[in-house]
C-alpha positions, 0 to 999 in steps of 0.5 A: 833779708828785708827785700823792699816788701814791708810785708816780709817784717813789717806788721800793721796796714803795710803788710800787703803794701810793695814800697821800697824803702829808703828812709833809713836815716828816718829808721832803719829796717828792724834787723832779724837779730834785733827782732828776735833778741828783743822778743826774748827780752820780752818774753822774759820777766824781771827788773835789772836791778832785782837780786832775785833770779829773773831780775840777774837774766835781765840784768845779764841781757842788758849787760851783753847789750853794753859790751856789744855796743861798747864792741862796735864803738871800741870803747868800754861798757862802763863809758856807756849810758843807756837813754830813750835815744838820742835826743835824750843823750843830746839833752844830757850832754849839752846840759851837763857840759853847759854846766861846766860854765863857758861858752856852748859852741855847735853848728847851724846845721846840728839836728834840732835835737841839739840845736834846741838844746842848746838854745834852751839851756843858753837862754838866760845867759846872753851870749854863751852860745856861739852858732858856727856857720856852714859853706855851701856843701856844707863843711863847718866854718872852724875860724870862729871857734878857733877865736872862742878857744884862743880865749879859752871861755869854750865849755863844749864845743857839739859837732854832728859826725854825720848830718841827718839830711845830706850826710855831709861828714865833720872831720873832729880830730882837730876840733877835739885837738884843739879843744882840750888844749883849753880844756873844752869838751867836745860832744858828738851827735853820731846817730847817722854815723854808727853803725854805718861806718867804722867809728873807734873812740880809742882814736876818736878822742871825744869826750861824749857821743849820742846815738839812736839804736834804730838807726842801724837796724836796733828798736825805737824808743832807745839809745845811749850815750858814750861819757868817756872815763874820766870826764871832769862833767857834772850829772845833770840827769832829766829825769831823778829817782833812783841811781841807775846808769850811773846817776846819769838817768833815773827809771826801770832800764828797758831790758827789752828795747837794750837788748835789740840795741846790743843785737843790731849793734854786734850784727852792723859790725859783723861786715861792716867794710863790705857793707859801706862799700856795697851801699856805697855803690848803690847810692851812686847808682842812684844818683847816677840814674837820677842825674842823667834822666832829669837833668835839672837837678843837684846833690847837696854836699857831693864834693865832699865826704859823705855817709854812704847812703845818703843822698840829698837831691834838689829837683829846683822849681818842684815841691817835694811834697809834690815828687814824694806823692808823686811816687808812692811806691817809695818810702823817702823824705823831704828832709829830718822826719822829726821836722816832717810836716813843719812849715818852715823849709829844712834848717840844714838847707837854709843854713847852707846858702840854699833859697827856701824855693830850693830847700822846698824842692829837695828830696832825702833818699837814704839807704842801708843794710837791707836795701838791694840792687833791685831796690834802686833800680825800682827807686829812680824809675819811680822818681824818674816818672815823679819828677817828670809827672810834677814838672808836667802838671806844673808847666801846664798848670802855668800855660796861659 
């Protein structure tokens, strides 16, 4: 098991480096069953779609990936589609349920893959996008969709089941509900959300769900999107070409990336319970540390539901970048690592009520299925030191 060294499974100029890794909502430490399923899809030669032998094994590899991920979702492998990733099956999603006509509703605090998205495929028609709000913990204000419903102009209403940056859950059975009483769809970005907490589609009545195989332990660079039987959707592929996936998304499937995915996902089922409540614990042991030694600070969204290894702590008045190079023993975040490096404080934050100086100082720690009690243990003693180092050289830096 992956110990907190990225030498023992990771390759490259880390493999000698001792850091303890709590970035997983970034992604997630590859899983041994993934790794060693997606060098056999490599080892291997055909084209899914050939009739010929190898082209039958790759086909019969990405046919098992389905079936697992389907296993994990409960749902059926022919509701789902396989992508690039998430972004990619936000794409899809929000440009096909768009298409439906109507408005397009999602949330200030959505991944920008979604946030993007939806302003880009709204920009030529005014007034067709409706951007709901979020409290301070930040819970989705539904007051405003229920006024778009009650008008029934809604086309897809795409709500996040976990958020990225604080972990904060969305409850969708009522929106779902509410939603096809008017005849609206209802899309789900659950790329923090699978493979990390009991997901069933048979209760869960969403129309379209997105999510990234790296997340849970699976490879990069792929992903799928569930588009439940019977969903009245026009196919507005990204890409054209041939009819794979269903006319959804034309190219070669990538065998090897889909059959990593299919492995990660059978493995996150396997102890799934035991292991939300085992990383459960080890988050709050880490907030628990870091509350009480520093003191001056807060976690985002804690009064409500969360995602188990999520943690969201602003340290006021001390730069993120700042606790982050302060600490380099520990792999953690500023906020989305798909926004790293932006100028502009997290979107999330911001759109929570939190200052930009706030939003500045906040540091994401996220956790997972390879993350050990001596993990955390290290982890708040470094950022413990951190903070205490930052605010020092800042106080001293401000002494007249």
């Amino acid at each position: 098991m992956y110990s907190g060294k990225w030498g023992q499974n990771m390759a490259g100029d880390l493999q000698d480096a001792d850091v303890v890794y709590l970035d997983y909502n970034a992604s997630a430490p590859l899983r041994p069953e993934a790794l060693e399923a997606t060098l056999s899809a490599l080892r291997s030669v055909g084209n899914a779609s050939s009739m010929h032998h190898p082209g039958r094994d790759a086909a019969t590899r990405v046919d098992a990936a389905r079936r697992s991920l389907a296993d994990l979702l409960h749902c059926t492998p022919g509701e789902i589609i396989f992508t690039s990733g998430a972004t990619e099956a936000n794409n899809l999603a929000l440009r096909a349920g768009y298409a439906r006509g109507g408005l397009l509703v999602t949330t200030a605090a959505e991944h920008l893959a979604v946030v993007e998205t939806a302003r880009t495929v709204t920009s030529e028609q005014p007034g067709s996008l409706l951007i709901l709000p979020v409290d301070r913990d930040g819970t989705v204000d539904l007051e405003p969709l229920g006024a778009a419903l009650d008008n029934q102009r809604v086309a897809l209403v795409s709500l996040m089941l976990a958020n990225n940056e604080t972990g904060v859950l969305t409850d969708l059975a009522p929106v779902c509900k509410a939603a096809h009483e008017v005849g609206a769809l209802v899309h789900t970005d659950a790329t923090q959300f699978v493979g990390r907490l009991p997901l069933d589609l048979g209760e869960l009545d969403v129309d379209l769900l997105s999510l990234s195989a790296h997340k849970f332990g699976g490879p990069q660079g792929v992903g799928a999107l569930f588009v439940r039987r019977g969903t009245p959707q026009p196919h507005r592929p990204l890409l054209v070409g041939g009819g794979h996936e269903r006319g959804w998304r034309a190219g070669t499937l990538n065998v090897a990336g889909i059959t990593g995915l299919g492995a990660a996902a059978q493995a996150a089922g396997l102890h799934l319970a035991d292991e939300v409540a085992r990383v459960s614990a080890l988050r709050d042991a880490l907030e628990a540390a870091l509350t009480a030694e520093i003191g001056d600070c807060w976690i985002n969204g804690a009064r409500v539901p969360r995602l188990p290894g999520v943690t969201s702590i602003t340290f006021p008045g001390l730069p993120a970048d700042a606790v982050l190079a302060a600490m380099p023993q520990v792999a953690a975040s500023d906020g989305s690592a798909c926004s790293s490096g932006a100028p502009s404080p997290s979107h999330v934050l911001l759109a929570m009520g939190h200052s930009r100086d706030d939003a500045d100082s906040t540091v994401r720690f996220s956790l997972g299925h390879a993350t050990t009690e001596r993990d955390i243990e290290r982890a708040a003693a470094a950022a413990i030191d951190a903070v205490r180092h930052v605010r020092s050289v800042m106080a001293a830096t401000t002494e007249p």
